[in-house]
MARDOMAR-747970 format. One record per residue: residue in one letter; x, y negated, z negated of N, C-alpha, C, O in turn. Coordinates in Angstrom, 2 decimals. Last residue first. Layout:
N
+---+---------+---------+---------+---------+---------+---------+---------+---------+---------+---------+---------+---------+
| r |      nx |      ny |      nz |     cax |     cay |     caz |      cx |      cy |      cz |      ox |      oy |      oz |
+---+---------+---------+---------+---------+---------+---------+---------+---------+---------+---------+---------+---------+
| A |       X |       Y |       Z |       X |       Y |       Z |       X |       Y |       Z |       X |       Y |       Z |
...
+---+---------+---------+---------+---------+---------+---------+---------+---------+---------+---------+---------+---------+
***
This chain:
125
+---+---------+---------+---------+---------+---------+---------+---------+---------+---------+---------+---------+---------+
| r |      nx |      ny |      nz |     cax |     cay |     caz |      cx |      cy |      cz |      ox |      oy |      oz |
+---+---------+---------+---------+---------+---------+---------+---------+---------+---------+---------+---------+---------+
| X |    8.74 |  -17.38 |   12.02 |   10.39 |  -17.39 |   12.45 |   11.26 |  -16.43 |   12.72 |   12.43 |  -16.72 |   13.01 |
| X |    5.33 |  -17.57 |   12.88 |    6.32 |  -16.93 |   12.42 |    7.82 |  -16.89 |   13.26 |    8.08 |  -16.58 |   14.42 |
| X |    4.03 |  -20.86 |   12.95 |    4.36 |  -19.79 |   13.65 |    5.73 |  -19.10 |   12.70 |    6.66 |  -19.65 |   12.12 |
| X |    3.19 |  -23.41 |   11.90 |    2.64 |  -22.04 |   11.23 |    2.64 |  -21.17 |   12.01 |    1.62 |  -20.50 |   12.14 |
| X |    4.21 |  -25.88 |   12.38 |    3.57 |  -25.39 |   13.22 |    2.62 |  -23.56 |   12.52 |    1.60 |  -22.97 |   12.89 |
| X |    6.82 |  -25.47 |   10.48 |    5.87 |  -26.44 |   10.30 |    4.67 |  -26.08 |   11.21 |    3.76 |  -25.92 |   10.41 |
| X |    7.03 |  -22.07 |   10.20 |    7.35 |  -23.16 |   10.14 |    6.45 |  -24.55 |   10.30 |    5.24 |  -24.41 |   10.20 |
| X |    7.19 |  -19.59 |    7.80 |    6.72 |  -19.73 |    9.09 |    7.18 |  -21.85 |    8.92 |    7.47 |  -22.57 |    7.96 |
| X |    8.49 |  -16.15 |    6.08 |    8.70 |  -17.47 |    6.56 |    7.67 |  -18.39 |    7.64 |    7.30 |  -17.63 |    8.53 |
| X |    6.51 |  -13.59 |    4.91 |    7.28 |  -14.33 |    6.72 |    7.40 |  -15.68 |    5.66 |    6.64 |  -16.06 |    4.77 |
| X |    8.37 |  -11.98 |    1.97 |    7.34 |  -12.64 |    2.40 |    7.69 |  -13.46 |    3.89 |    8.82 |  -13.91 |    4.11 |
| X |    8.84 |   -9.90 |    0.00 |    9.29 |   -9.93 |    0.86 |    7.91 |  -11.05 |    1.98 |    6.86 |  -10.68 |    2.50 |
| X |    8.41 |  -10.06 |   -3.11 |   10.05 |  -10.35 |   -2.59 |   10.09 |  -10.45 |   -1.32 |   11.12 |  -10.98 |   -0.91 |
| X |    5.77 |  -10.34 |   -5.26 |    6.15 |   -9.96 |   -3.82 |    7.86 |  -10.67 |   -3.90 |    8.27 |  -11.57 |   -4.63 |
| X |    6.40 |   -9.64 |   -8.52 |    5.90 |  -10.34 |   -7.74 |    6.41 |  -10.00 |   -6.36 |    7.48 |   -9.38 |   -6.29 |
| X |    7.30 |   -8.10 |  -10.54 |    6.28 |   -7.80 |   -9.99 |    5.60 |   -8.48 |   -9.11 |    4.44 |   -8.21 |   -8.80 |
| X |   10.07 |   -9.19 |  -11.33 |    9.21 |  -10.21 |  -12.16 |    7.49 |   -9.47 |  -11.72 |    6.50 |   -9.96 |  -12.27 |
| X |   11.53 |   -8.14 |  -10.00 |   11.96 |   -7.65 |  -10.99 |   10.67 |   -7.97 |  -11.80 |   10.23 |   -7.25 |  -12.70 |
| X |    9.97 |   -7.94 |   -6.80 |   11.14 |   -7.82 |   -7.67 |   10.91 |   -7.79 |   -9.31 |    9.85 |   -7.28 |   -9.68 |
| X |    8.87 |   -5.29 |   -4.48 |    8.68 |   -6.59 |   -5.54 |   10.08 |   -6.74 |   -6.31 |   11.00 |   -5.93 |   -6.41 |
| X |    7.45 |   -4.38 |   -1.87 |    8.94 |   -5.04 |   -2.25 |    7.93 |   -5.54 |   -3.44 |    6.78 |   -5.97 |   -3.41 |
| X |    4.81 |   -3.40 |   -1.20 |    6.01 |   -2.09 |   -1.50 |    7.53 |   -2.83 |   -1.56 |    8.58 |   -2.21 |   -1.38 |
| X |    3.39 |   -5.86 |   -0.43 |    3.33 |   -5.05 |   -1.52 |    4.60 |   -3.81 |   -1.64 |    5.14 |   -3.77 |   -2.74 |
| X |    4.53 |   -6.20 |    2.01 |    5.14 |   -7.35 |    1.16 |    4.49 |   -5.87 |   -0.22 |    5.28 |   -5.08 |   -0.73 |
| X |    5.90 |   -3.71 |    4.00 |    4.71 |   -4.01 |    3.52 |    5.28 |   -5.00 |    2.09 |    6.19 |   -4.66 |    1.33 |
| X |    8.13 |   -3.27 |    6.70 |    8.35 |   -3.48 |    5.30 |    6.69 |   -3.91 |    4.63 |    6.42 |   -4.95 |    5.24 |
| X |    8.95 |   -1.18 |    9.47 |    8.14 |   -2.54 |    8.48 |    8.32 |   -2.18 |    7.14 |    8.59 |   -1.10 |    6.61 |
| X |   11.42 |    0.04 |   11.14 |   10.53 |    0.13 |    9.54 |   10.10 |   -1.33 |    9.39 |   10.78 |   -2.35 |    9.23 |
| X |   12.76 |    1.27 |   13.93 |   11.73 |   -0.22 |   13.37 |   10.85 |    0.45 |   12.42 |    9.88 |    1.17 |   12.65 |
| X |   14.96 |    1.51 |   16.73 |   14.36 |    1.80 |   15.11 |   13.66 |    0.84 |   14.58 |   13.92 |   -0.35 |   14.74 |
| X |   15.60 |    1.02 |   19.11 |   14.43 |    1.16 |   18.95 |   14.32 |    1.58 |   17.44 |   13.23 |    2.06 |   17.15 |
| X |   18.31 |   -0.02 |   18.87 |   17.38 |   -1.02 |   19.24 |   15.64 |   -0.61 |   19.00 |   14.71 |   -1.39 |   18.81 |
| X |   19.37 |    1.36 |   17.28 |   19.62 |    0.32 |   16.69 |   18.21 |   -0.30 |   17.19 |   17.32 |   -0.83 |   16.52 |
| X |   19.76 |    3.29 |   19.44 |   19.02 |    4.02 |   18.63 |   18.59 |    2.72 |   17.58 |   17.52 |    2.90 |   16.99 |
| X |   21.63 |    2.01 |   21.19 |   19.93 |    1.69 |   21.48 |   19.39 |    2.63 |   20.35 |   18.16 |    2.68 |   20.47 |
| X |   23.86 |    2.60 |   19.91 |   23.38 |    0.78 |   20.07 |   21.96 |    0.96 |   20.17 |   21.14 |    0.32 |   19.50 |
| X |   24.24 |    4.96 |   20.92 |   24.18 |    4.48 |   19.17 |   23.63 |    3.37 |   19.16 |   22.80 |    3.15 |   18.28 |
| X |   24.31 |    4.60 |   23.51 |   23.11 |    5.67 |   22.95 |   23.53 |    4.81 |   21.89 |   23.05 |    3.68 |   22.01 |
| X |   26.94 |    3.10 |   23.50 |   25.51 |    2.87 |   24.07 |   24.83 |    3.46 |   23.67 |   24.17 |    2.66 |   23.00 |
| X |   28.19 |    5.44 |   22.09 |   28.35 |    4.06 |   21.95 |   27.10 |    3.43 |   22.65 |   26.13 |    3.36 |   21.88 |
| X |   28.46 |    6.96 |   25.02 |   27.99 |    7.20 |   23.29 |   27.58 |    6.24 |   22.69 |   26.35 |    6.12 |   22.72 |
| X |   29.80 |    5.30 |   26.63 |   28.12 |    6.21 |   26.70 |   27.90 |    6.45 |   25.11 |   27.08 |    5.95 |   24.32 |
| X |   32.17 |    5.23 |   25.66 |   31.37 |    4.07 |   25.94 |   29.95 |    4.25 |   25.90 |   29.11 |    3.57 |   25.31 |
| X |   33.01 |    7.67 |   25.45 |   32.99 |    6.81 |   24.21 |   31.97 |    5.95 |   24.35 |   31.05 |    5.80 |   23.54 |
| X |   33.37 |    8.35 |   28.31 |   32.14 |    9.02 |   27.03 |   31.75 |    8.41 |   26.02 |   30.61 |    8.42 |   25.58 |
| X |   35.43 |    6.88 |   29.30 |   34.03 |    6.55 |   29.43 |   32.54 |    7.27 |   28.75 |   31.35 |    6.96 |   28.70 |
| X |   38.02 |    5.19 |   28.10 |   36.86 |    6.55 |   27.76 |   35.63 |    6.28 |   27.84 |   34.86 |    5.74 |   27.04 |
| X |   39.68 |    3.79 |   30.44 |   38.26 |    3.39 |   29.76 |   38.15 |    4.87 |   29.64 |   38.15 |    5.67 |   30.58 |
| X |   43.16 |    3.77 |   30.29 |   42.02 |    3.60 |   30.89 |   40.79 |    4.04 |   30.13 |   40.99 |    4.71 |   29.12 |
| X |   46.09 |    1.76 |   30.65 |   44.84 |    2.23 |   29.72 |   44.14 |    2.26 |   30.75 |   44.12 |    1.52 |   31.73 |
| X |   49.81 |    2.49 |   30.76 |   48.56 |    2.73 |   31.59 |   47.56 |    2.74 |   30.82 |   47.65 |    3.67 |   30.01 |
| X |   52.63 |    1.55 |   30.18 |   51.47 |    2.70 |   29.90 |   50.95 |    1.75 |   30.30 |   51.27 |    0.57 |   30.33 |
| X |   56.07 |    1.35 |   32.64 |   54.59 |    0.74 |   32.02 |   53.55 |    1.61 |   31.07 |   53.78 |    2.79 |   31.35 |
| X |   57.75 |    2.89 |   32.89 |   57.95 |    1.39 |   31.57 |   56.85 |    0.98 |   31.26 |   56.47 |    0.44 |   30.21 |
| X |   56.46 |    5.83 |   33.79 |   57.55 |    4.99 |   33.84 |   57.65 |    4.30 |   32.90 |   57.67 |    4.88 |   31.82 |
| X |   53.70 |    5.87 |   32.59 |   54.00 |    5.91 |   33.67 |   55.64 |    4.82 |   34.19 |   55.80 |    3.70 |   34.67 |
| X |   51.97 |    6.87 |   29.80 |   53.06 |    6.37 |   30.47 |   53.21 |    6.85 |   31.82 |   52.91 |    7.98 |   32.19 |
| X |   48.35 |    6.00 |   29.20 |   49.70 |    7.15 |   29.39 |   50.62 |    6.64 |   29.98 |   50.28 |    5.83 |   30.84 |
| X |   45.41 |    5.97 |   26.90 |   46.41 |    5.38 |   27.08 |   48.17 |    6.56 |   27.78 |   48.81 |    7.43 |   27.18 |
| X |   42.08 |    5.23 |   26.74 |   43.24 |    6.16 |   26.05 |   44.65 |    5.31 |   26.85 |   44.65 |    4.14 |   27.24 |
| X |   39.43 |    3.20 |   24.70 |   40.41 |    3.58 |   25.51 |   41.41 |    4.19 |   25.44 |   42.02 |    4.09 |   24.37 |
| X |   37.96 |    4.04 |   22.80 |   37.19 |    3.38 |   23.54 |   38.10 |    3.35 |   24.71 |   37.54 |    3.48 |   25.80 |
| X |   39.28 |    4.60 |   19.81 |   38.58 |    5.78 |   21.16 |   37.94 |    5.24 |   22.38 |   37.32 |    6.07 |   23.04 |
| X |   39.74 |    2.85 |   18.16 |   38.75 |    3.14 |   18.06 |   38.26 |    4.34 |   19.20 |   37.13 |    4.81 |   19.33 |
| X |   42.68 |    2.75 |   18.82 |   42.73 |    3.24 |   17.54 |   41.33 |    3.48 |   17.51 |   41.15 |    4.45 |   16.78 |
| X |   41.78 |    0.99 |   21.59 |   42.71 |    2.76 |   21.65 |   42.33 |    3.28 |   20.13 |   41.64 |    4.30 |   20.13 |
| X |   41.20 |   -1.01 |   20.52 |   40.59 |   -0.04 |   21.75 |   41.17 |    0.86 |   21.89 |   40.68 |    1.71 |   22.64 |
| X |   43.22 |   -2.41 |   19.14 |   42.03 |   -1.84 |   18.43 |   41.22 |   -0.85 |   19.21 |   40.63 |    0.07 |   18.63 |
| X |   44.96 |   -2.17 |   21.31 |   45.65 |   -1.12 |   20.16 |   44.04 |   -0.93 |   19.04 |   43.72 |    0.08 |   18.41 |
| X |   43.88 |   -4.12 |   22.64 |   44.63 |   -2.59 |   23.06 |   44.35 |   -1.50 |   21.92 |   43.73 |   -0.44 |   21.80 |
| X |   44.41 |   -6.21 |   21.49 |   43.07 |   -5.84 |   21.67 |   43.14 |   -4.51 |   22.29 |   42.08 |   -3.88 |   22.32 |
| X |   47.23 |   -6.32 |   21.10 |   46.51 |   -6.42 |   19.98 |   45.23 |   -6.16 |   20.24 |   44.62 |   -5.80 |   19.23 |
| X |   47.90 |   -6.53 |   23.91 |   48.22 |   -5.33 |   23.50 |   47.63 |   -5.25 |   22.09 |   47.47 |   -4.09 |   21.72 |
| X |   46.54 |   -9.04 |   24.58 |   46.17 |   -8.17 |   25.33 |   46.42 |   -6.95 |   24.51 |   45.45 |   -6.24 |   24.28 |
| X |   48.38 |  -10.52 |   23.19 |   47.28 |  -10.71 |   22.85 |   46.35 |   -9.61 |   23.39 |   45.41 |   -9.26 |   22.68 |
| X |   50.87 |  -10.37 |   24.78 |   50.65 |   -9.63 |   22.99 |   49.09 |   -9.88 |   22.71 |   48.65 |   -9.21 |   21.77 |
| X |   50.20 |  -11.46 |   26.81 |   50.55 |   -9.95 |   26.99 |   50.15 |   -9.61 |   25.40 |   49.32 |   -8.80 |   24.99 |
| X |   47.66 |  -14.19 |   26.82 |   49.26 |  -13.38 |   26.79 |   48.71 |  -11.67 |   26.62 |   47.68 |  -11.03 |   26.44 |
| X |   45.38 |  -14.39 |   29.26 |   45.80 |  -14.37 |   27.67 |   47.08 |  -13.98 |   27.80 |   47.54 |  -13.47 |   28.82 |
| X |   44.05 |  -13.90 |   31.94 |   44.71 |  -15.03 |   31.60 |   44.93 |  -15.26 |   30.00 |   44.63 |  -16.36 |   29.54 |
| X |   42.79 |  -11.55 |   32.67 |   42.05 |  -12.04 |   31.83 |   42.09 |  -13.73 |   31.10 |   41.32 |  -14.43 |   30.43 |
| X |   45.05 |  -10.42 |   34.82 |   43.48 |  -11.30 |   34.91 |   42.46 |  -11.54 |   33.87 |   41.30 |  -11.74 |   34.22 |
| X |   46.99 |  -10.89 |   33.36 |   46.83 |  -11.63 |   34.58 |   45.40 |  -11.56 |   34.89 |   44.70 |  -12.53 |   35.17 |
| X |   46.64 |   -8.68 |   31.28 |   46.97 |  -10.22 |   30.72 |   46.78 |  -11.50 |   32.26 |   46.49 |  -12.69 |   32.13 |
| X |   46.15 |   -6.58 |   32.77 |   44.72 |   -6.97 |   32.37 |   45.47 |   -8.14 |   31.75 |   44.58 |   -8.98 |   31.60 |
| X |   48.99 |   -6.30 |   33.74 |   47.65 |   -6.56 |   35.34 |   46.45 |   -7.37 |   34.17 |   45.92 |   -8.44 |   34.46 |
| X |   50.43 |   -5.88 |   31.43 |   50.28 |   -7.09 |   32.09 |   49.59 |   -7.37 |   33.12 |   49.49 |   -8.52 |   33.53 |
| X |   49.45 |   -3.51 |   30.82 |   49.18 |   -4.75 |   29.54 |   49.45 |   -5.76 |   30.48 |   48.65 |   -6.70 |   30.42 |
| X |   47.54 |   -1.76 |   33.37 |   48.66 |   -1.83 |   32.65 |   48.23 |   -3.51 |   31.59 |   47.26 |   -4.26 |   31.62 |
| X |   44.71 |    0.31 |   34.28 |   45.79 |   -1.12 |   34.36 |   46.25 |   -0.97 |   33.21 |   45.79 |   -0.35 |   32.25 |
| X |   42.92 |    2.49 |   36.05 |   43.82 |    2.44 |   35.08 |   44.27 |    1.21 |   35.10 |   44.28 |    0.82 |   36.27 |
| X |   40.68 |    2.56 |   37.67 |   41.25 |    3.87 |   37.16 |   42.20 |    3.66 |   35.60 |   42.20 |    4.30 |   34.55 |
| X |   37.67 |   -0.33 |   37.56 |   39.24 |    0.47 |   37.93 |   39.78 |    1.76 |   36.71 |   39.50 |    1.91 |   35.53 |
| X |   35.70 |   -0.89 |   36.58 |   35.90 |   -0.66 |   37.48 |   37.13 |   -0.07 |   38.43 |   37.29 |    0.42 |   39.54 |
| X |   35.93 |   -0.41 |   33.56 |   34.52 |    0.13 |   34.37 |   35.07 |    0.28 |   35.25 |   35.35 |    1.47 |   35.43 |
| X |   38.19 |   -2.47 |   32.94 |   38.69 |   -0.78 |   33.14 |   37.38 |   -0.56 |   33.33 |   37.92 |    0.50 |   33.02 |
| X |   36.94 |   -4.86 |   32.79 |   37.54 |   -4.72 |   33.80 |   38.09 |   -3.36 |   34.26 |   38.38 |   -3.05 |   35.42 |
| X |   34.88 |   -4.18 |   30.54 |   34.30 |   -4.64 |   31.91 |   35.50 |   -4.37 |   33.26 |   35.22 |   -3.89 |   34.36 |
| X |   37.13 |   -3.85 |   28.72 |   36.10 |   -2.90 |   28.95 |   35.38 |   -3.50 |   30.29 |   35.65 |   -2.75 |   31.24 |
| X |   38.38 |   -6.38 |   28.21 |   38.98 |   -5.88 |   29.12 |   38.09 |   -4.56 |   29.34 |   38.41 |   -4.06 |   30.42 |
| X |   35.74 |   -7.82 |   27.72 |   36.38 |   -8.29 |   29.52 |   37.17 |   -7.29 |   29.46 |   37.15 |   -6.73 |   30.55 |
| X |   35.54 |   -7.00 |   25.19 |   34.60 |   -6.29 |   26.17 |   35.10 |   -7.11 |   27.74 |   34.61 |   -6.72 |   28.80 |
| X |   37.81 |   -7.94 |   24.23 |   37.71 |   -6.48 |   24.03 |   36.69 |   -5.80 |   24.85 |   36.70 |   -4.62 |   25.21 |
| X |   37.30 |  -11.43 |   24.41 |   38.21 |  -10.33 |   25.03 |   38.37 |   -9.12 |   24.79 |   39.49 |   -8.87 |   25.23 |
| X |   35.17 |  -11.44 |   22.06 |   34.46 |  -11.29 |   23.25 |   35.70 |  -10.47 |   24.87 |   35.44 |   -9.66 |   25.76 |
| X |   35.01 |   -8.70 |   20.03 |   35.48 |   -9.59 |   20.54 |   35.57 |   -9.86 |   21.83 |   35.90 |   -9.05 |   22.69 |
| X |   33.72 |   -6.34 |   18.89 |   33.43 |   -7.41 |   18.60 |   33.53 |   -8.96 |   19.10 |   32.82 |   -9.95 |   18.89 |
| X |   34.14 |   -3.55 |   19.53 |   33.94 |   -4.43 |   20.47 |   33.05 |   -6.02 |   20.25 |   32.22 |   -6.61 |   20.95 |
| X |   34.84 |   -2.95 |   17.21 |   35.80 |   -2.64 |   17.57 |   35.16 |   -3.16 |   19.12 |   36.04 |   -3.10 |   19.98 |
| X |   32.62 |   -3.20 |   15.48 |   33.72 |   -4.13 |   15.00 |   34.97 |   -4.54 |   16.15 |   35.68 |   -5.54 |   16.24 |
| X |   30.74 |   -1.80 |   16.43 |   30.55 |   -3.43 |   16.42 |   31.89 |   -4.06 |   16.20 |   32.23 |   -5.17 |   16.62 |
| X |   31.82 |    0.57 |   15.78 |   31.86 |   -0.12 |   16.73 |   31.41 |   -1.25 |   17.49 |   31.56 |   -1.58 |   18.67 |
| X |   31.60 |    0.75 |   12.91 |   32.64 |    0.96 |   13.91 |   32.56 |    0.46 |   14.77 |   33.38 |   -0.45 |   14.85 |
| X |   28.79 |    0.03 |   12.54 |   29.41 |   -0.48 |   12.22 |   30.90 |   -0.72 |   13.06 |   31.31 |   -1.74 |   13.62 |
| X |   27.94 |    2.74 |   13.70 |   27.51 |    1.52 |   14.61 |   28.12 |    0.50 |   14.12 |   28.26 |   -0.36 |   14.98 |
| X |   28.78 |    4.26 |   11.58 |   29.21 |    4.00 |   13.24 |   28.82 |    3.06 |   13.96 |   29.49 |    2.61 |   14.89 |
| X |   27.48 |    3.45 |    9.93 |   28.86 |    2.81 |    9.43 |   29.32 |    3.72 |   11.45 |   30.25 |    3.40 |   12.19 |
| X |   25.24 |    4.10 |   10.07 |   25.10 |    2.49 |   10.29 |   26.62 |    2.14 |   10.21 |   27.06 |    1.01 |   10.35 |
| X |   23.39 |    6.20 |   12.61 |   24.63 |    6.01 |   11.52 |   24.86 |    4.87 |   11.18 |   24.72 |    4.17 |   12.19 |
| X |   21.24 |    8.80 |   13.46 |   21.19 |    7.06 |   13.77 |   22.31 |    6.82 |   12.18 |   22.04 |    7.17 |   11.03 |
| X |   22.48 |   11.47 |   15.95 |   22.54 |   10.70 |   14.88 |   22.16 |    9.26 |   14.35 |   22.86 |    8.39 |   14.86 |
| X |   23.31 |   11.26 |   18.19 |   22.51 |   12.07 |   18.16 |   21.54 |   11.66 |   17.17 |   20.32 |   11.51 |   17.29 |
| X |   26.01 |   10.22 |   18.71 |   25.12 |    9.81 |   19.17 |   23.73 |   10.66 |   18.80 |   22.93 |   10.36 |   19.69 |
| X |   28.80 |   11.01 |   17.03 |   27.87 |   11.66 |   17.83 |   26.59 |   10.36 |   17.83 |   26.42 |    9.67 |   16.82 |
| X |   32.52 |   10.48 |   17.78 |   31.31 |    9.84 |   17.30 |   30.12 |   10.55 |   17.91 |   30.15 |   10.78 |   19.12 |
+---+---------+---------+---------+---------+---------+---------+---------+---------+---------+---------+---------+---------+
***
């Protein structure tokens, strides 16, 4: 994934693929450590093992974590480039900003389409 780029179906990607709020505990918990196995991150996240290896397998199939045997166990640990990347893509999200001018929307009828909302108080929502 390049970061360089402002992409909406990457940033898509990876909204999807750290969508869940257990996909970013186990990303918080590989920050700090080298490597854990499906059952160290099922013990401290307190979920089952299959539940763990289903949020695995989206974190691995998205690049966010790799994965190596060691004996019976594999081992994930955090691609931490991915993650950086991934961050850059998020904040390119955060600082992009097109206004929209109500004149340059109309719809079909030539009438404005894009108008604030405001609420009883007549502050914008």
């Amino acid at each position: 994934m390049k970061a360089e780029r402002y992409s909406l179906k990457e940033l898509a990607e990876v909204m999807k693929a750290l969508g869940a709020e257990n996909r970013l505990r186990i990303i918080d918990l590989l920050v700090d450590r080298e490597s854990l196995c499906v059952n160290a991150l099922a013990c401290h996240l307190d979920i089952s093992q299959s539940a763990v290896s289903q949020h695995l397998r989206i974190l691995h199939s998205s690049g966010f974590v790799t994965s190596h045997r060691d004996g019976y166990y594999t081992h994930y640990r955090l691609n931490t480039e991915m993650l950086d990347s991934s961050i850059k893509l998020l904040a390119q999200l955060a600082v992009k900003r097109e206004t929209l001018k109500p004149n340059e929307c109309a719809s079909k009828g030539g009438k404005q389409c894009a108008k604030t909302k405001t609420n009883v108080r007549n502050r914008k929502i």
